[in-house]
VEXDREN-2710 file (C-alpha; in Angstrom, 1 decimal):
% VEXDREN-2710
k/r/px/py/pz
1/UNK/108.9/9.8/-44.8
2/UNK/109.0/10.8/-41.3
3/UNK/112.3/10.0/-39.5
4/UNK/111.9/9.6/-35.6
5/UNK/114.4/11.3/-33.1
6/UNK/115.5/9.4/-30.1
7/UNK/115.0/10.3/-26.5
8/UNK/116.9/8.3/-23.5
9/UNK/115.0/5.4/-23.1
10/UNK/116.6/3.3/-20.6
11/UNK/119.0/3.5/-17.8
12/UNK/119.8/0.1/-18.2
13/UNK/122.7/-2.3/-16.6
14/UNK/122.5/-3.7/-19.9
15/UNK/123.6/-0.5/-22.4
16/UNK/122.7/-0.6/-26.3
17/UNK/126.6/-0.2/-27.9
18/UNK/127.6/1.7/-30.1
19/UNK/130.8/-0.4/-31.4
20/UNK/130.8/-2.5/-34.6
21/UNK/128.1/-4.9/-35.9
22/UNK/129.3/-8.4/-36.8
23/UNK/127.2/-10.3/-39.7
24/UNK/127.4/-13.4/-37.7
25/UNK/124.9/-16.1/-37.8
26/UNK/123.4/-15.9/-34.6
27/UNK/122.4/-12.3/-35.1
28/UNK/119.9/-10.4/-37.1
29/UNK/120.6/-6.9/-38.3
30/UNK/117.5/-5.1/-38.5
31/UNK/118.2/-1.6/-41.3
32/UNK/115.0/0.1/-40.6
33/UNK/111.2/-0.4/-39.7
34/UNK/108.8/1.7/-41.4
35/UNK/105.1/1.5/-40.0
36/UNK/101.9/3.1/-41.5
37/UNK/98.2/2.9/-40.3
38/UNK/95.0/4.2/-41.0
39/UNK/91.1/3.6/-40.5
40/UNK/88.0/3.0/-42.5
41/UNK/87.1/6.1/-40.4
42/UNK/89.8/8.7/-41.6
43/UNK/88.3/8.3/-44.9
44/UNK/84.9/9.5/-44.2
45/UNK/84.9/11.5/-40.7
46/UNK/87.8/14.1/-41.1
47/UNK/89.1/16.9/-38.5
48/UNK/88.3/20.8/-39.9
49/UNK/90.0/23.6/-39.3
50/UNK/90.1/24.0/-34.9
51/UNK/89.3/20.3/-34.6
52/UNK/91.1/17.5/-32.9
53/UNK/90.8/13.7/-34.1
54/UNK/90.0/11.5/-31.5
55/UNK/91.4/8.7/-29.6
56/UNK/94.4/11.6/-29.0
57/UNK/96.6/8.4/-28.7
58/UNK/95.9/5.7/-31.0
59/UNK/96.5/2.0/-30.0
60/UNK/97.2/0.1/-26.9
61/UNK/97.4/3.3/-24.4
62/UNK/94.5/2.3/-21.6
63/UNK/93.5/3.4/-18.3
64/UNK/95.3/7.3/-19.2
65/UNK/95.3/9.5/-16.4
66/UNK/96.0/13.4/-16.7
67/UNK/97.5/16.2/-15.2
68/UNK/98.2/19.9/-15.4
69/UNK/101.3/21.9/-14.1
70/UNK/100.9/25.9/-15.3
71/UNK/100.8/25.4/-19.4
72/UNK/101.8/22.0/-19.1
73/UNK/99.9/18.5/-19.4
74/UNK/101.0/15.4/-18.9
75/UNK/99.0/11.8/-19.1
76/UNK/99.9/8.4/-18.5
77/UNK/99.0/5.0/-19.2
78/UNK/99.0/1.2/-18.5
79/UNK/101.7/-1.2/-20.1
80/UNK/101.2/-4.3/-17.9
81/UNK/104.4/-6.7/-18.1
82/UNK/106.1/-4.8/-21.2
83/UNK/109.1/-2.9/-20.5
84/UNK/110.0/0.0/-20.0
85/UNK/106.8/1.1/-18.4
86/UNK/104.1/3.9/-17.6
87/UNK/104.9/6.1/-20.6
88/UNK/105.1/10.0/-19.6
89/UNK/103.1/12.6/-22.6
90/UNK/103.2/15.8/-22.6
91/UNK/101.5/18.7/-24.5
92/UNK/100.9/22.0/-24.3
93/UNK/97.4/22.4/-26.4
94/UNK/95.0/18.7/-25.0
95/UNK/95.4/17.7/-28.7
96/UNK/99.1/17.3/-30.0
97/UNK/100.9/15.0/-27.7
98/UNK/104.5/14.1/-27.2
99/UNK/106.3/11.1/-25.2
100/UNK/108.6/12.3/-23.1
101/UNK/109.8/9.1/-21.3
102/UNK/108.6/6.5/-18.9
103/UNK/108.7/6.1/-15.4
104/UNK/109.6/2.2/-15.6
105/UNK/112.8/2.7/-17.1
106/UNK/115.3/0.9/-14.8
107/UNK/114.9/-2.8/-14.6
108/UNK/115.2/-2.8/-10.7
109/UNK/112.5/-0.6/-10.1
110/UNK/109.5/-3.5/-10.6
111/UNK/110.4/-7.3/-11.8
112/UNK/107.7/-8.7/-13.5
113/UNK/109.2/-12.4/-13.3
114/UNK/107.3/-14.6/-15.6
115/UNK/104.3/-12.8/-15.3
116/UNK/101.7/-12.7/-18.6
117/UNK/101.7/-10.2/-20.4
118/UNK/98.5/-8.7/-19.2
119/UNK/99.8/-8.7/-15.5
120/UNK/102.1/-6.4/-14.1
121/UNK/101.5/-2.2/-14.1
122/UNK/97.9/-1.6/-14.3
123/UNK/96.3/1.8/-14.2
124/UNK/98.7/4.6/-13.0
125/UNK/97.5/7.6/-12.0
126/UNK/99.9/10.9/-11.9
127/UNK/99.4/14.6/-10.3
128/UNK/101.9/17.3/-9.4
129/UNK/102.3/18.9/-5.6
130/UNK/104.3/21.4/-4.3
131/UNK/107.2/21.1/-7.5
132/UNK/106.8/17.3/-7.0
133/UNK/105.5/14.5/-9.5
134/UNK/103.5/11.8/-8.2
135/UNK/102.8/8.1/-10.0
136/UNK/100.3/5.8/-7.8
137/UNK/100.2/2.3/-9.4
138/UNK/99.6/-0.9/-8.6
139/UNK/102.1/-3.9/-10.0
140/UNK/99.9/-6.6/-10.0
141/UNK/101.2/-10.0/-8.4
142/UNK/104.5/-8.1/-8.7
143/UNK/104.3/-6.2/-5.6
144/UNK/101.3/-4.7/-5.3
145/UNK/100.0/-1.1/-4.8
146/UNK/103.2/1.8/-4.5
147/UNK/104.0/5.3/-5.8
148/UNK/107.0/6.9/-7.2
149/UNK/108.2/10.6/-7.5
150/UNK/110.4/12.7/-9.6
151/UNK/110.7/16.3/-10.1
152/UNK/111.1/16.2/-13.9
153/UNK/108.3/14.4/-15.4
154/UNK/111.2/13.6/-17.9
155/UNK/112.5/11.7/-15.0
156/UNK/114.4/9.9/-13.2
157/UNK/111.9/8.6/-11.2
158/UNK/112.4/7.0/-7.8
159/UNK/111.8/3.5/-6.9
160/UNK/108.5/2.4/-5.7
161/UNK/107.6/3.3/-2.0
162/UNK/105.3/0.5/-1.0
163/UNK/101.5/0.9/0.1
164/UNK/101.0/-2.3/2.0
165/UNK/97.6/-1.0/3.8
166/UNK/96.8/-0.9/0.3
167/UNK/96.5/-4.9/-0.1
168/UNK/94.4/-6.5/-2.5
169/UNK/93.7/-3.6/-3.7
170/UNK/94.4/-1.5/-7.7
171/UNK/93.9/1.9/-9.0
172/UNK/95.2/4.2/-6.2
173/UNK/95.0/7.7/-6.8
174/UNK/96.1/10.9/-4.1
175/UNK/94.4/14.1/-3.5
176/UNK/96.0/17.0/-2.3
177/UNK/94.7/19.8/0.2
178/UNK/96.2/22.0/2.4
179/UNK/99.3/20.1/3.1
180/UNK/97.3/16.9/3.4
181/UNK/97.0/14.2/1.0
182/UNK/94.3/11.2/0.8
183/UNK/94.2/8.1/-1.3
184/UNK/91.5/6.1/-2.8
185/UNK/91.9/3.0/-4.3
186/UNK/89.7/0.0/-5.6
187/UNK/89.6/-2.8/-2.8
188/UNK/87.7/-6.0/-1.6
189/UNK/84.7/-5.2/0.0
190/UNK/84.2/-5.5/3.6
191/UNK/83.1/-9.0/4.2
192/UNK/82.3/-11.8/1.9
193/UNK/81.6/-10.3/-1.8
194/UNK/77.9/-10.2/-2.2
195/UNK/78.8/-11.2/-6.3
196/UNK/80.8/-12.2/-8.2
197/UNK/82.8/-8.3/-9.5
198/UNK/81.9/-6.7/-6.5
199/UNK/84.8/-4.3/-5.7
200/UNK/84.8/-1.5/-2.9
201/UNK/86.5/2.0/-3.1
202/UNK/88.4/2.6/-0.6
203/UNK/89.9/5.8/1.2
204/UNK/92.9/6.7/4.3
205/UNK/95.1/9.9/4.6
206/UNK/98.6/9.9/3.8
207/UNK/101.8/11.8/5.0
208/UNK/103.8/13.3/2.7
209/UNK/106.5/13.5/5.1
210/UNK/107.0/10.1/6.0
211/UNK/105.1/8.6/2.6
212/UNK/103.1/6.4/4.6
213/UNK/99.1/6.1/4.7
214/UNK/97.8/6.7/8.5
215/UNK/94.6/6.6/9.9
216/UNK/91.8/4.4/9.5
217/UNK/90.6/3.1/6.3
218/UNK/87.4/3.8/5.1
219/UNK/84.9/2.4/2.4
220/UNK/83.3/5.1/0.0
221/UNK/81.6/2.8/-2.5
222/UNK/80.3/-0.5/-1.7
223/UNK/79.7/-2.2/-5.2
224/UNK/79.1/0.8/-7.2
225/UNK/76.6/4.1/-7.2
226/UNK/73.6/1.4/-6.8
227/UNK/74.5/-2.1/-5.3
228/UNK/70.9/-3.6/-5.6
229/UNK/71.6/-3.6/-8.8
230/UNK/74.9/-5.5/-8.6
231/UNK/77.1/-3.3/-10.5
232/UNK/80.5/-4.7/-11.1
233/UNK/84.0/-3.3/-11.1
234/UNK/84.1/0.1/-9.1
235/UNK/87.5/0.7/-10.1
236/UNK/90.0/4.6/-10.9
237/UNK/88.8/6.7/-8.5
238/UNK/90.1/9.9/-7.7
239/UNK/89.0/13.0/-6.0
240/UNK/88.3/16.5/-7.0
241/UNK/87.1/20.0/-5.6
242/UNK/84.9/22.0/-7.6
243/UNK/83.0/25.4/-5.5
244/UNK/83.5/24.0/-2.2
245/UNK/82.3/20.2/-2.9
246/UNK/84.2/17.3/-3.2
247/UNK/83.5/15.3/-5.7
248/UNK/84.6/11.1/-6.6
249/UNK/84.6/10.1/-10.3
250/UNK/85.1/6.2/-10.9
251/UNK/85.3/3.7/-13.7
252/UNK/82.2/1.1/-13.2
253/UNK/80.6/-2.0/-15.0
254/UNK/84.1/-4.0/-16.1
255/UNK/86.6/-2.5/-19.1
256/UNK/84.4/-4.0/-21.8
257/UNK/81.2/-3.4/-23.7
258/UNK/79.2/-2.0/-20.3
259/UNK/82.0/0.3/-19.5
260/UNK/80.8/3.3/-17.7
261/UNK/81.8/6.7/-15.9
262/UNK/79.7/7.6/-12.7
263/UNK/80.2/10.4/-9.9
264/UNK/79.4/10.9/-6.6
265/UNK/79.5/14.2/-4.5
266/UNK/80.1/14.8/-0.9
267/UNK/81.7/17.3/2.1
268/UNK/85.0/16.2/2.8
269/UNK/87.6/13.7/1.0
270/UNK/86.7/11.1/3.9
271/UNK/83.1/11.2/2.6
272/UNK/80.0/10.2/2.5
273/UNK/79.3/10.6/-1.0
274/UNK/76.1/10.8/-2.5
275/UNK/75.6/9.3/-6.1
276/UNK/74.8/11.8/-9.0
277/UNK/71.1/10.6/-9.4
278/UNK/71.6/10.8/-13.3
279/UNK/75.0/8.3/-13.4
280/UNK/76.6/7.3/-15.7
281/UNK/78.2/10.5/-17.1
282/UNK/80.0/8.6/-19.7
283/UNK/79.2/5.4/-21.4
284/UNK/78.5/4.3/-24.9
285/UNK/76.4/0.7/-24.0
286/UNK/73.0/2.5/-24.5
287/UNK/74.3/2.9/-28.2
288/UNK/73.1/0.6/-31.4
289/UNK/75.9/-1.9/-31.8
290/UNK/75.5/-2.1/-35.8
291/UNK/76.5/1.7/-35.7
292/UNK/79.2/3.2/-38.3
293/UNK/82.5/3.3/-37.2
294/UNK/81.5/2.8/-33.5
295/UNK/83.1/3.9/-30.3
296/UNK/82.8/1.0/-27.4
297/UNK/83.4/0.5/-23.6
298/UNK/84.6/4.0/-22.6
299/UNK/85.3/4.7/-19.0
300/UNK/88.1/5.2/-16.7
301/UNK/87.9/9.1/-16.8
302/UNK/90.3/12.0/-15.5
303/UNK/90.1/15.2/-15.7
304/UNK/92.1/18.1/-15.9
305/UNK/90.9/21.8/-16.0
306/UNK/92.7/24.3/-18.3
307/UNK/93.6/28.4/-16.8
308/UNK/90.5/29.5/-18.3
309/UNK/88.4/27.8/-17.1
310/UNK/87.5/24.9/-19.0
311/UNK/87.1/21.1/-18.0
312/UNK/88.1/18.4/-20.1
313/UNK/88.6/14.6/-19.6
314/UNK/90.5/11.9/-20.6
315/UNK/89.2/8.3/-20.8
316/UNK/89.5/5.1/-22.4
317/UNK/87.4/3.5/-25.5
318/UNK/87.7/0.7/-28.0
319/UNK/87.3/0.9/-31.9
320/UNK/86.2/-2.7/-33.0
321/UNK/86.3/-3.8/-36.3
322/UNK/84.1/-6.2/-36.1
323/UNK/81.6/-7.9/-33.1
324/UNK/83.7/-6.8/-30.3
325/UNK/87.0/-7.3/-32.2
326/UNK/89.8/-4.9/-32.1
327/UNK/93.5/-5.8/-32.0
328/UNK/95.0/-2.1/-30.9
329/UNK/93.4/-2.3/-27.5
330/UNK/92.3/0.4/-25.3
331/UNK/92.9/4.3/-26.7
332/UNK/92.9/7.1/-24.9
333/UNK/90.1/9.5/-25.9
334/UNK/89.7/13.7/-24.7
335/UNK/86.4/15.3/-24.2
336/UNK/84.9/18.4/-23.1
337/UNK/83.3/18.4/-19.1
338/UNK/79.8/20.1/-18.6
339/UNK/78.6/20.8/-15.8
340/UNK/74.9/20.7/-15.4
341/UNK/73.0/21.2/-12.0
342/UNK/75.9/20.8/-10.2
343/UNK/77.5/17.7/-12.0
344/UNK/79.8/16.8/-14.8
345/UNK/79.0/15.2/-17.6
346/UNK/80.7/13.7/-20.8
347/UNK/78.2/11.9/-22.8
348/UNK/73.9/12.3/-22.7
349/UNK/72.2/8.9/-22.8
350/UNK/72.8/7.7/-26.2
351/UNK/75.1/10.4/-27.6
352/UNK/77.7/9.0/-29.3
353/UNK/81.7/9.7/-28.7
354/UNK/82.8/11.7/-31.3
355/UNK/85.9/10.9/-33.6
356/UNK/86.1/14.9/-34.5
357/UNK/85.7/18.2/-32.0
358/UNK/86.2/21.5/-31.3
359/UNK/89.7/22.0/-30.2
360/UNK/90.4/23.0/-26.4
361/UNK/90.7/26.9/-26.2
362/UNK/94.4/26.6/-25.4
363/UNK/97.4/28.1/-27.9
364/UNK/97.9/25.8/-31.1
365/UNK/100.9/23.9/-31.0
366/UNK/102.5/22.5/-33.8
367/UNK/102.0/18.6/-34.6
368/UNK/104.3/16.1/-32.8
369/UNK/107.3/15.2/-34.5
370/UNK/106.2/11.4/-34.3
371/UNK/102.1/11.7/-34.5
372/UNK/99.6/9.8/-32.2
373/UNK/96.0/10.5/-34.0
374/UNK/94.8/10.1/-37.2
375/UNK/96.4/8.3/-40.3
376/UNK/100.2/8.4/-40.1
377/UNK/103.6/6.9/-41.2
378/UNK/106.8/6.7/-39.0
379/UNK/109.9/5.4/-40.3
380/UNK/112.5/4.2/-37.4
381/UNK/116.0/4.1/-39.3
382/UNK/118.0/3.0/-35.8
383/UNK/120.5/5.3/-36.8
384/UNK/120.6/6.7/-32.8
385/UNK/122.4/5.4/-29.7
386/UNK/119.0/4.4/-28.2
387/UNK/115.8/3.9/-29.6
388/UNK/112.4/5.8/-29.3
389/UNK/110.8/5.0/-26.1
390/UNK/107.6/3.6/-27.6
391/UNK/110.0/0.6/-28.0
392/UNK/108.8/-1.9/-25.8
393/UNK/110.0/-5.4/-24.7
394/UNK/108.6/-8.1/-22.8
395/UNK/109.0/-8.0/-19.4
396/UNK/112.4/-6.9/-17.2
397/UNK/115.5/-7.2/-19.9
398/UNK/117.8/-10.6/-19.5
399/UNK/121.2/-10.0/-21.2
400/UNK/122.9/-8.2/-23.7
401/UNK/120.8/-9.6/-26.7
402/UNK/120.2/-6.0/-28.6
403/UNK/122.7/-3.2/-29.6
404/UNK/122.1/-0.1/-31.5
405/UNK/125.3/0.4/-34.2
406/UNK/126.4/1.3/-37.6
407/UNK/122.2/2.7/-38.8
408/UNK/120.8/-0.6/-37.4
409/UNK/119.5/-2.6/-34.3
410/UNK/121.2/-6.3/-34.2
411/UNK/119.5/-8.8/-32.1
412/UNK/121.4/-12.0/-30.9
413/UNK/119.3/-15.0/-31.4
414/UNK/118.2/-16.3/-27.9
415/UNK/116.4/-19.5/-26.8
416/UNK/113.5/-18.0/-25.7
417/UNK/110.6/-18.2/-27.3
418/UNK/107.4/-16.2/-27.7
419/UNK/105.5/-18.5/-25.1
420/UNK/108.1/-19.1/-22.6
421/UNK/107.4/-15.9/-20.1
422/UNK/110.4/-14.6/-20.7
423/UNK/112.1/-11.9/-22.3
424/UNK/112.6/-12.8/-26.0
425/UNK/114.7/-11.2/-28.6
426/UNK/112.1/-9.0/-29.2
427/UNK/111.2/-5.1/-29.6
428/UNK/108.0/-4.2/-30.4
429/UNK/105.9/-1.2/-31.2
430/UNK/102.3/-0.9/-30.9
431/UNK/99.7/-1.8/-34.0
432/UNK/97.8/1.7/-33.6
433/UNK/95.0/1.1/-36.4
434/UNK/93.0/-1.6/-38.2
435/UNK/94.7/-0.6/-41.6
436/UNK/98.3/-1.0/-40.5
437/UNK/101.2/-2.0/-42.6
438/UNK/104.9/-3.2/-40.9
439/UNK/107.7/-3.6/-42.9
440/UNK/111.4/-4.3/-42.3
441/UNK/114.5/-4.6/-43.9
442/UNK/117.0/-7.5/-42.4
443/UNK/120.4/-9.0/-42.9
444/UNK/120.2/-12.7/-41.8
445/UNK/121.4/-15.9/-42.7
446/UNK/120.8/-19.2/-40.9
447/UNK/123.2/-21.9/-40.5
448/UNK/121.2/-24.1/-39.0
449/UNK/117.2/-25.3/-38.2
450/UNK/116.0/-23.7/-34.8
451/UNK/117.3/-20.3/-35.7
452/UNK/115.3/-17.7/-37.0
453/UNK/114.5/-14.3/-37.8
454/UNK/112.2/-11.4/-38.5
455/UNK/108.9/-10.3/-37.4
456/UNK/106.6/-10.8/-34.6
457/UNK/102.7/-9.4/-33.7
458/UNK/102.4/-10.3/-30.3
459/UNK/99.1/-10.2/-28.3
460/UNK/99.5/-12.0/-25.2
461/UNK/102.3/-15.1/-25.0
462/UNK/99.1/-17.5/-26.0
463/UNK/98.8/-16.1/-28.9
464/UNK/100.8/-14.1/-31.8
465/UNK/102.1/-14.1/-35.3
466/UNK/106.1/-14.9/-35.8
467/UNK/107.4/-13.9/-39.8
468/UNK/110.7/-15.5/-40.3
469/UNK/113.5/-16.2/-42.6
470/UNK/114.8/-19.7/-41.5
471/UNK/116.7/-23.4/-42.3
472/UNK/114.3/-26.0/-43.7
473/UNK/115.6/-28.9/-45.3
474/UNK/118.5/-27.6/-46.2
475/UNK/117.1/-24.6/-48.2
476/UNK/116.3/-21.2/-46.9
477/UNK/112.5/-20.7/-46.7
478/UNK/109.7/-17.2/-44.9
479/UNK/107.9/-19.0/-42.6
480/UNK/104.7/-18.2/-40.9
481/UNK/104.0/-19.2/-37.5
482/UNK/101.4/-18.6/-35.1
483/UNK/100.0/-19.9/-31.5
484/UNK/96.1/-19.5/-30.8
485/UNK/95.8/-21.0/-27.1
486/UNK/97.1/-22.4/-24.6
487/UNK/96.0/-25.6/-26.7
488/UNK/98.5/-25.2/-28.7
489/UNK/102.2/-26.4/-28.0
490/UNK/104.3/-23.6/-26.9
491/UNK/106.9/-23.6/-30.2
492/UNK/103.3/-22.8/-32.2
493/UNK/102.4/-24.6/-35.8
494/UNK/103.3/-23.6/-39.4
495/UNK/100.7/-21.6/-41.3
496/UNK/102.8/-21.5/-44.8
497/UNK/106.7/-21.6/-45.8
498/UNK/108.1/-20.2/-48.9
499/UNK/111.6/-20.9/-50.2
500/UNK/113.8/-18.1/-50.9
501/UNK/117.0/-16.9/-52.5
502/UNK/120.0/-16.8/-50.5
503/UNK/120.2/-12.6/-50.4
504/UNK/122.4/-9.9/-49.1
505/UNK/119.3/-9.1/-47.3
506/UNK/115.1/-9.1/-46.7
507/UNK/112.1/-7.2/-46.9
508/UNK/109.6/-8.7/-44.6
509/UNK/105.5/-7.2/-44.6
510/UNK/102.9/-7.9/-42.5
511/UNK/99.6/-6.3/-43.2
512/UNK/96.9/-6.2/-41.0
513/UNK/93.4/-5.3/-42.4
514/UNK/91.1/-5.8/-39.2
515/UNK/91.0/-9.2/-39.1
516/UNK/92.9/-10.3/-41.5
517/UNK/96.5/-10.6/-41.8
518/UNK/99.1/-11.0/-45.1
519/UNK/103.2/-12.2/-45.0
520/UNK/105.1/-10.9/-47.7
521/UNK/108.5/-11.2/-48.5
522/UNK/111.0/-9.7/-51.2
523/UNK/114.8/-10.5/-51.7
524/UNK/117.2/-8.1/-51.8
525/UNK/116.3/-5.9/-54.7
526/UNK/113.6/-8.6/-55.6
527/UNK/109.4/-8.3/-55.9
528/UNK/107.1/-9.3/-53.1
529/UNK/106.0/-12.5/-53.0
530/UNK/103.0/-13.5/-50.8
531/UNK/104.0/-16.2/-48.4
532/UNK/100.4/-15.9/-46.3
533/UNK/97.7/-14.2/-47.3
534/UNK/94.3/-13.8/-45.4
535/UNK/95.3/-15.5/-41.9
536/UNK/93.4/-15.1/-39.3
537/UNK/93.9/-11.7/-37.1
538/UNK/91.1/-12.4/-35.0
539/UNK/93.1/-14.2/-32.7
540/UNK/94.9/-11.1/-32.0
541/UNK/91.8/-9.4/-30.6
542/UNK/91.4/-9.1/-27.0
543/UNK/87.9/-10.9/-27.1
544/UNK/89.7/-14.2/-28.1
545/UNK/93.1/-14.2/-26.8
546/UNK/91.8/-12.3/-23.4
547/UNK/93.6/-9.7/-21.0
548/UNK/93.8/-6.0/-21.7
549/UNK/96.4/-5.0/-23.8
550/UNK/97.0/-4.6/-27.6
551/UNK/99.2/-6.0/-30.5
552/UNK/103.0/-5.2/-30.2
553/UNK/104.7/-5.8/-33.7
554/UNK/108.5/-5.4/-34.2
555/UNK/112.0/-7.2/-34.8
556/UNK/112.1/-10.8/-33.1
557/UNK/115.0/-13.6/-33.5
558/UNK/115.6/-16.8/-31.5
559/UNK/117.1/-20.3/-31.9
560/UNK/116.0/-23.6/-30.2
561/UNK/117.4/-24.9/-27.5
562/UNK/117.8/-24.1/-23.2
END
């Protein structure tokens, strides 16, 4: 079993201890977590020798944007309202990647309040300049557009510097030239929108010395590469030169199903810019839906060009298991860049993505210690003084409800809920495949009804799975309880509760097999017994529970009450 290092993860006010765990009742200690996950793909579609697997980062990893300094790339995604945020790869080979922070790592850099969970940090984009690291993000309704430097990508980074000429606006990107910089960002249109999803990308210098935007603003895109035909969502642009042209790649037709990658060309960063007359470069909605093992709503392309030469991009897809059902979210997927007549290209109409490829001609590097394609296992024994940091919680950290001691992570049980907009007793990890199974071992022992402990899959704080060992009746029963909408009240409804043996500790399972889920429990040396089997995993899926993120699973406890 793979055992995972630690990296600093936070820089917290609030500091994981390292003194002495007390069993006491309103605490769960949490031994280990072991997660494994494959897909119905790995089976049949498997990487040769000088192949890479695609997505390069499995699970909820969206809107990636990449970089190159010298040997070095780095890529970053969304993480909305979870915290920390904007987690920092790096890899020396395109293929084998390694996390090696985040830039939202200190909770007064962003507060994201009560937010949902699909609010918050969407779409960062990063690039290097003159030995400096630049992030341009927006923090939607928590701030709006701003962009942070550091010169480790390791970090620290600084706090936000604000865009406000940005307003109303997401998805700002800089381009660098001659001591000048420019940003683009997707924006209202001028005027009343013509339809509903029409957007505008947007353009205006900025001064690296002062870190202001100056000068006029100017619009690039109006509604997309051909507005008669009301294309929706213009949205990630940034700027490139190639041979003495500038040229504008963007994101266009929404982050679903008719997801698409277009271009545009033009002689100066300030435009015009002429639309590729063969757009989109990228997209999969010309494809058969029925298709094996198919590859949806790709878009949101960067791209990076390696020292010899070659151009390769990374972008966003989906892997549903079923009729546009996926609960892992948006994955970050690498292809190669062809330029033909002047243009890049990803895909040819009706070419599909492919799950397998050449490998970039770069030096092999050895696998990453905690692996991001493919089928894996990783086995978190919380033996460190901070955890991994694809830990996540939700939203800005309130108190000192977690410690890291003794080989284990102890939540205190807090009265916050998994619908309250809050930040919960809970860490969660992402569900990175279809086939996934999440177990835990836990010392826990009620003393009263309200408090309760174990696992959580989280999609969005209308709707998740909670796994607990709990105080019914008197007796100690593993209860399943889920929320499905806003319908529903906000404490959720019991799916099934099965009485158990008072135990020196628990083994709690869940099992997700695309849209199905099973709860599974064992007593401290004991056999599993099924406590759910067969629920209902659909209401994981972004189609029915909405926003853009995917399914966090992990330790959660909490107890009734203000």
């Amino acid at each position: 079993m793979r055992r995972i290092w630690a990296v600093p993860l936070l820089a917290l006010g609030l500091v994981m201890g390292i003194s002495g765990v007390g069993y006491a009742a309103d605490t769960a200690r949490f031994n280990w977590l072991d997660y494994q996950g494959s897909d119905p793909s790995d089976a049949v579609v498997k990487a040769k020798r000088g192949e890479y697997r695609n997505p390069i980062l499995t699970g909820y990893y969206p809107d990636p944007s990449i970089t190159r300094v010298g040997d070095d790339y780095y890529i970053v995604t969304s993480t909305f309202s979870w915290f920390p945020g904007i987690p920092i790869f790096h890899s020396r080979d395109l293929v084998n990647w390694t996390q090696i922070g985040n830039a939202i790592d200190r909770p007064d850099q962003l507060d994201f309040k009560a937010l949902g969970l699909s609010r918050g940090v969407f779409a960062p984009a990063i690039d290097h300049h003159d030995g400096t690291f630049y992030i341009l993000n927006t923090c939607v309704d928590c701030g709006g557009n701003f962009i942070i430097t550091a010169k480790d990508p390791k970090g620290p980074w600084s706090d936000p510097i604000w865009l406000p000429d940005l307003e109303g606006g997401i998805d700002p990107s800089i381009f660098f030239e001659d001591g000048r910089a420019w940003i683009v960002n997707n924006g209202p249109p001028e005027g009343e929108p013509l339809y509903q999803g029409h957007r505008a990308i947007w353009v205006q210098e900025f001064d690296l010395k002062t870190m202001k935007t100056i000068g006029p603003r100017k619009v690039l895109v109006n509604g997309g590469v051909d507005i008669s035909k009301k294309p929706i969502w213009i949205e990630g642009p940034h700027i490139f030169k190639k041979d003495g042209a500038y040229y504008l790649i963007c994101a266009e037709g929404g982050t679903a199903i008719n997801h698409s990658q277009v271009v545009l060309r033009g002689s100066s960063p300030m435009g015009p810019f002429t639309p590729n007359p063969a757009n989109p470069i990228l997209t999969q909605r010309d494809l058969d839906p029925a298709r094996a093992h198919p590859i949806t709503s790709a878009g949101h392309a960067d791209f990076v060009v390696t020292p010899k030469g070659e151009w390769w991009a990374s972008f966003l897809a989906i892997r549903p298991y079923g009729d546009d059902l996926y609960n892992t979210g948006r994955e970050t997927f690498l292809m190669p860049v062809r330029w033909v007549d002047g243009w890049p290209r990803l895909t040819d109409p009706g070419q599909p993505i492919p799950l397998t490829h050449a490998r970039p001609d770069l030096p092999a590097q050895p696998p990453a210690k905690v692996p991001t394609a493919g089928a894996f296992q990783v086995r978190d024994e919380f033996d460190g003084d901070k955890l991994p940091p694809y830990w996540m919680m939700a939203r800005n950290p309130k108190g000192d409800w977690y410690r890291l001691s003794d080989g284990a992570l102890t939540l205190n049980l807090q009265p916050v809920g998994l619908s309250d907009h809050g930040n919960p007793a809970f860490w969660g990890r992402r569900q990175q495949h279809h086939q996934a199974v999440i177990t835990t071992e836990m010392i826990f022992t009620p003393d009263q009804p309200g408090e309760r402990a174990g696992l959580a899959a989280v999609q969005s704080d209308e709707h998740w799975y909670r796994f607990t060992i709990e105080r019914d009746g008197g007796r100690l029963v593993a209860k399943v309880g889920m929320r499905d909408g806003k319908q529903v009240p906000a404490a959720g409804k019991v799916l099934a509760s099965l009485p158990v043996t008072v135990s020196a500790s628990y083994r709690l399972r869940i099992t997700a097999r695309g849209g199905e889920y099973d709860f599974d429990v064992a007593s401290a040396g004991g056999d599993w017994q099924s406590v759910l089997k067969g629920a209902d995993g659909t209401i994981l899926s972004t189609r029915k529970a909405g926003g853009f993120i995917g399914v966090m699973v992990g330790p959660f406890a909490s107890r009734d009450g203000q």
